[in-house]
C-alpha positions in Angstrom: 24.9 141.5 215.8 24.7 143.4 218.9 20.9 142.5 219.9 21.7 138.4 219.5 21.3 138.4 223.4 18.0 138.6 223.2 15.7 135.5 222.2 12.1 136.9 221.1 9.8 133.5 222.0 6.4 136.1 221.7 6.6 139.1 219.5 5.3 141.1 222.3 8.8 141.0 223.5 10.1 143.0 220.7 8.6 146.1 222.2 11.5 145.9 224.5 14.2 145.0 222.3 17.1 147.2 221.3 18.6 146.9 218.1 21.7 148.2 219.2 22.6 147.5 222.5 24.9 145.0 224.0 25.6 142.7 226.5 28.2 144.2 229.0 30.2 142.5 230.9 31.8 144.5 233.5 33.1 142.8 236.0 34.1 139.3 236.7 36.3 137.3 239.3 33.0 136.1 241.7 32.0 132.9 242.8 28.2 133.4 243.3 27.1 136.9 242.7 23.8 138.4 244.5 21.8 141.0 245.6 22.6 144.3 243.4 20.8 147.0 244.7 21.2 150.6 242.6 22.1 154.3 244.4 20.8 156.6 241.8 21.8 159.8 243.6 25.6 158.6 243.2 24.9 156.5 240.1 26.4 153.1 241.8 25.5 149.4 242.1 26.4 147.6 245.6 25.9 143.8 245.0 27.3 140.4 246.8 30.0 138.1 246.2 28.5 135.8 249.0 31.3 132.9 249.4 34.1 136.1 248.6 32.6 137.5 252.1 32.4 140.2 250.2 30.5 143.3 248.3 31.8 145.2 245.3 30.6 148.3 244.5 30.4 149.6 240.8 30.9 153.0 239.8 28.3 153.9 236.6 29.9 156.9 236.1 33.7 155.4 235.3 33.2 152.1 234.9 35.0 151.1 237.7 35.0 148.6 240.9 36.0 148.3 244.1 35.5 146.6 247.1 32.7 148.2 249.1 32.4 145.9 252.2 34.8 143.1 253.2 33.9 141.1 255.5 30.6 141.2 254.9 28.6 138.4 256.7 28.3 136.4 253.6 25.9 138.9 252.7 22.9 138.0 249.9 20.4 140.5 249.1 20.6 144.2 249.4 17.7 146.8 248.6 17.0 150.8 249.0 15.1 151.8 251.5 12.8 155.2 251.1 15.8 157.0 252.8 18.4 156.1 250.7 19.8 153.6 253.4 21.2 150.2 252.0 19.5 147.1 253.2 21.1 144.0 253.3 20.3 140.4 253.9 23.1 138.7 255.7 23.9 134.3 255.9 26.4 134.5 258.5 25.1 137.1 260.6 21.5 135.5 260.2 20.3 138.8 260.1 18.8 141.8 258.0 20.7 145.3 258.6 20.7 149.0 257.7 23.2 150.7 256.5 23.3 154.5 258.1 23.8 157.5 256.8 26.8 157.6 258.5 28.3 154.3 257.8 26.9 152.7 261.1 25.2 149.6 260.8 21.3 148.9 262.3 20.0 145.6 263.3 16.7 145.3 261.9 15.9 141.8 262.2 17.6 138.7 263.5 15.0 136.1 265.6 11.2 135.3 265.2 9.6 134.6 268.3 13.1 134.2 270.4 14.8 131.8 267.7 17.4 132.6 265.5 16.2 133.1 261.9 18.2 130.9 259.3 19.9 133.0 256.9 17.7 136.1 255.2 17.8 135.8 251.2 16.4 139.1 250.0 14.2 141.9 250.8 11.9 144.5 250.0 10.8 147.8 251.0 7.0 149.0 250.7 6.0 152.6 250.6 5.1 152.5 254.4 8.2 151.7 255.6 7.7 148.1 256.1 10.6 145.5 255.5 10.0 142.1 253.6 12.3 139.5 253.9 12.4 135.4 253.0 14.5 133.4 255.2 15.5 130.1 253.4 18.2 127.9 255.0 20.9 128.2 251.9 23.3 130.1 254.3 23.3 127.5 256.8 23.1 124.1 254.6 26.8 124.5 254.3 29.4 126.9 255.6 30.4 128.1 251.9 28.3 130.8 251.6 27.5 131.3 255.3 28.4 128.5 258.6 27.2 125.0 258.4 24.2 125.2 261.5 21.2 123.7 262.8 18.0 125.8 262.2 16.2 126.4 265.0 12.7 127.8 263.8 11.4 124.5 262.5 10.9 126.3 258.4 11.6 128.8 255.7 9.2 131.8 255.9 8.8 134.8 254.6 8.6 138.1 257.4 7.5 141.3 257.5 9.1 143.7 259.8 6.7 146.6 261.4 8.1 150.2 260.8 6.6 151.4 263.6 7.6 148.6 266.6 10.2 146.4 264.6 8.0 143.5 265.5 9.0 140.4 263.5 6.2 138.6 261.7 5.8 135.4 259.8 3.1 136.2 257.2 3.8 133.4 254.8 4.8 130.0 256.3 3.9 128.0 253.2 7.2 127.7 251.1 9.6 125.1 251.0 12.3 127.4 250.5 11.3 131.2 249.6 13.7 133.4 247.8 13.4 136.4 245.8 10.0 138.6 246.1 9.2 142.0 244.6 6.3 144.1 244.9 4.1 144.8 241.6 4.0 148.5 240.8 1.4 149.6 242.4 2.3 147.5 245.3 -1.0 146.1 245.4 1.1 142.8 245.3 3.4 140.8 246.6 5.5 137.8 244.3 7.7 135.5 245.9 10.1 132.9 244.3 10.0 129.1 245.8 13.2 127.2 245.1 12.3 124.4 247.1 13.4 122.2 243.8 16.9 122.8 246.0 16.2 120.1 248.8 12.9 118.3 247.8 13.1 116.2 244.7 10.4 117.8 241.7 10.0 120.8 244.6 8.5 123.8 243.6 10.6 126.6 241.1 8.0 128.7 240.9 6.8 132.7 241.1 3.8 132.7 243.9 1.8 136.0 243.7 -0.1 137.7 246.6 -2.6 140.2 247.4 -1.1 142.4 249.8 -3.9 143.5 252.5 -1.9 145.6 254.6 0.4 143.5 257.3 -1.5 140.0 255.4 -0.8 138.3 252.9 -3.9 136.5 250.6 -4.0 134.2 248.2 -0.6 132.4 247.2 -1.2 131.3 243.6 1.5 129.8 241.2 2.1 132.5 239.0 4.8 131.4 236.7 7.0 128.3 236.7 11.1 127.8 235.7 11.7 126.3 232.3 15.4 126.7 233.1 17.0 125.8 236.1 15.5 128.0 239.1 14.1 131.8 239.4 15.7 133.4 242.2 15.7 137.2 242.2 13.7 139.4 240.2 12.4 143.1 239.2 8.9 144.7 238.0 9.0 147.2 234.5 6.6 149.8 234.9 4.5 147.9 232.2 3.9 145.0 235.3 6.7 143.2 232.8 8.7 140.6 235.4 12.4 140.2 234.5 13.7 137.5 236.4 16.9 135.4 236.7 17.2 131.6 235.5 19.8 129.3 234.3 20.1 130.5 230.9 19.9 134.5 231.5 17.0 136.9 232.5 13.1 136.0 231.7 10.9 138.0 230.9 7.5 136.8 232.0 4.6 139.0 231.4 1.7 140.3 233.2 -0.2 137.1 232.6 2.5 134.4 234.0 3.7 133.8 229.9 7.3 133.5 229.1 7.9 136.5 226.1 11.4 136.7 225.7 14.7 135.9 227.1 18.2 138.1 227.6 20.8 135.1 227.1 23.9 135.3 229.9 26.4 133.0 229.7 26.1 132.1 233.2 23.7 130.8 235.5 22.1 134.5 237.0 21.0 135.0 240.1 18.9 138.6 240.7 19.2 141.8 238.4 18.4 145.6 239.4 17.7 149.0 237.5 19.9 151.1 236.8 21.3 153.9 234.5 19.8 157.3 236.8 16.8 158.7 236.2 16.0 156.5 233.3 16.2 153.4 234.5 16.5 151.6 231.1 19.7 149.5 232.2 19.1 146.4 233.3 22.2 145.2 235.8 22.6 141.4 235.8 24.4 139.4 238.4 25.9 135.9 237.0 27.2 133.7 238.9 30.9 134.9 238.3 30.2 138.3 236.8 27.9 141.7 236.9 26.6 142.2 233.3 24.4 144.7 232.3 22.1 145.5 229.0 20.1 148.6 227.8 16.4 147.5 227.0 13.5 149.5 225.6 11.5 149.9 229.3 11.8 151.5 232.8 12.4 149.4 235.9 10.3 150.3 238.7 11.2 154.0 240.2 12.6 152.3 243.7 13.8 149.1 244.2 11.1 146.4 244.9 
């Protein structure tokens, strides 16, 4: 039947189940897909092939992909900013950058207090402007998805860039290695992934969850943990419902830390994004090889986050 990719584990989960939809896959030839960031206005998904050097772009309108940026800097995760601008997080350029307008590219970050950062993972825009972005050491561990390097801050945090100056600050320095984070709705939150289960033996493969306090971060609490392999990138529903990526397909985890339901992927997935215009009922997943993509009975988050 067409709905056996989903795995109801509470019936609460039902409420976003569709009877009739599918699991899509369609594309495929990767090695480690990442970072899918959505363009409603053109109705097209940008996402990472990271050891590729490479991003493919996928065209909702014809089905159809193509190669949107090669090289790219081993590039990881991409986001939207309020402008319409595509953010990306990049391993071999240890740096976050804006894509113009007009096809120029804009350093946004690359050092913390005169040191080179490691290698951005994935980022987030709040309404003010603000960049967030968690710097783990994946793209420098090893030159296959960046080059092989010595850190030189000392740590993994997680930053927060100042619209106004472009200052650079640390304002989580608590993980062991901090990757995916999206705000909450109302964005009176910040969650951020810890797969620090990567280099420390029973390390942490968890969801924290913050209260944002302007430039601060408070609190820090586990919110959820992995029962399969690692969370890495995730995305809010309207509903506060996180749908999030783990070894076995997309979680869905909801507003009180519980595991509801899962969308089975036969690959390991590594971060998702809304998509299908205005509706924003698709749910684009990127497995390690391939981008699939469901139709579920919610709406993603209006911008990404």
């Amino acid at each position: 039947m067409p709905q056996s990719h989903f795995e109801i584990i509470d019936k609460s989960f039902s409420q976003f189940v569709l009877g009739t939809a599918y699991l899509d896959t369609l594309w495929t030839g990767g090695r480690w897909a990442e970072g899918p960031a959505y363009f409603g206005g053109g109705r097209y998904l940008v996402f990472s092939d990271i050891p590729n050097n490479r991003m493919i772009r996928y065209d909702e309108s014809d089905d159809s992909t193509s190669v949107f940026r090669s090289p790219a800097n081993n590039s990881n995760g991409n986001t939207v900013d309020r402008e319409g601008r595509l953010v990306t997080c990049e391993h071999l350029g240890r740096r976050v950058t804006r894509t113009e307008h007009d096809g120029s590219i804009t350093v946004i970050a690359d050092a913390y207090e005169g040191k080179k950062l490691n290698s951005p993972n994935d980022a987030v825009v709040h309404p003010d402007g603000a960049i967030w972005f968690t710097d783990p050491t994946y793209g420098i561990d090893s030159s296959y998805e960046g080059r092989a390097a010595e850190g030189e801050i000392g740590g993994s945090y997680v930053y927060r860039v100042d619209p106004g100056t472009g200052a650079v600050e640390a304002v989580a320095t608590d993980f062991v290695k901090p990757n995916g984070l999206a705000f909450s709705p109302d964005y009176s939150e910040l969650y951020i992934v810890d797969t620090g289960a990567t280099h420390v033996e029973n390390g942490p493969r968890h969801i924290r969850r913050f209260k944002v306090d302007g430039k601060r971060l408070t609190g820090g609490e586990v919110f959820a943990s992995s029962t399969a392999g690692l969370f890495d990138g995730f995305r809010f529903d309207e509903t506060g419902h996180i749908f999030t990526s783990a070894a076995d397909g997309v979680h869905c985890i909801n507003p009180a830390g519980e595991l509801i339901g899962k969308i089975r992927v036969p690959e390991v997935v590594a971060n998702v994004a809304w998509g299908n215009g205005p509706k924003r009922n698709r749910l684009y997943i990127c497995g390690t090889s391939s981008l699939y993509a469901t139709y579920v009975k919610t709406h993603g988050m209006a911008y990404p986050s």
